[in-house]
LOTOR-375445 format. One line per 8 residues: number of its first residue (from 1); for each residue x, y, z of C-alpha. Coordinates in steps of 0.2 Angstrom, whole numbers, plus 2048, in hexadecimal, padded with zeros to 3 digits. Last residue first. Example, Ala and Ser with C-alpha at 12.3 -4.5 7.8 and 13.67 -1.06 7.14 Angstrom:
// LOTOR-375445
2	844,7FB,824 | 83E,7EA,827
***
This chain:
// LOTOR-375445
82	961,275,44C | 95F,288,44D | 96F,292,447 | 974,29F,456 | 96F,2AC,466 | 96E,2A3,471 | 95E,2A6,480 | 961,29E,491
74	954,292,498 | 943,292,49E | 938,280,49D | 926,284,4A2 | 91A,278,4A4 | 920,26E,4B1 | 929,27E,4B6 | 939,287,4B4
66	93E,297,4BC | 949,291,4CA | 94F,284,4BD | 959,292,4B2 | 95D,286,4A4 | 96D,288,49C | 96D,289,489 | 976,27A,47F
58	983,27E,473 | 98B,274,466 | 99A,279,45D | 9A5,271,46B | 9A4,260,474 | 9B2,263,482 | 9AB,254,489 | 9A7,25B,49D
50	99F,269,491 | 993,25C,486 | 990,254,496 | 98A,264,49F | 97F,268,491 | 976,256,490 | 973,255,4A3 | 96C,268,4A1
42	961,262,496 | 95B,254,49C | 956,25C,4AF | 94D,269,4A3 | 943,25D,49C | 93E,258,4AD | 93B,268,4B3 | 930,268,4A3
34	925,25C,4A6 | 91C,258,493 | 928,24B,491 | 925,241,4A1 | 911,241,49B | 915,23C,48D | 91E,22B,493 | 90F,229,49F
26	900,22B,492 | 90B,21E,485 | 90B,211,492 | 8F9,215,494 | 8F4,214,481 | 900,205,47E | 8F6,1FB,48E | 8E4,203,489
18	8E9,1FC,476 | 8EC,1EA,478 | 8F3,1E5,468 | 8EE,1D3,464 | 8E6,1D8,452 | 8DE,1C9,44C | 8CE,1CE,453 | 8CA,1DC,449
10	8B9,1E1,44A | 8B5,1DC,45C | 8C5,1DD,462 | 8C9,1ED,45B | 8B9,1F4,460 | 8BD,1EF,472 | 8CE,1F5,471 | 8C4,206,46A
2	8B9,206,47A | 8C6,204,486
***
């Protein structure tokens, strides 16, 4: 609140409004940074890439009985990192 203010202040051309793009931004980081839910997207992305027959891609299964909101566990491969 106290940059928008400066912002208005300083620079009142700019119409952003900065505590609305900071909060919106907040929530959306704060879904990344939960790993179950990470998890959850990763597994949806693996199982479709087998359901497609997609082949030379491999995504590691992910062991949710040991995953966390901050800790994402999933199977080691052994491989090229993309």
């Amino acid at each position: 609140e106290v940059f928008q203010g400066l912002v208005e202040r300083f620079a009142p051309q700019q119409k952003t409004d900065y505590v609305a793009l900071l909060n919106e931004w907040s929530i959306g980081f704060y879904t990344e940074l939960d790993f179950v839910n990470e998890g959850r997207n990763q597994e949806k992305l693996r199982t479709a890439m087998i359901e497609n027959n997609i082949e030379g891609i491999m995504v590691p299964k992910v062991y949710e009985d040991m995953t966390t909101r901050r800790v994402l566990v999933s199977e080691w491969m052994d491989g090229v990192k993309l």
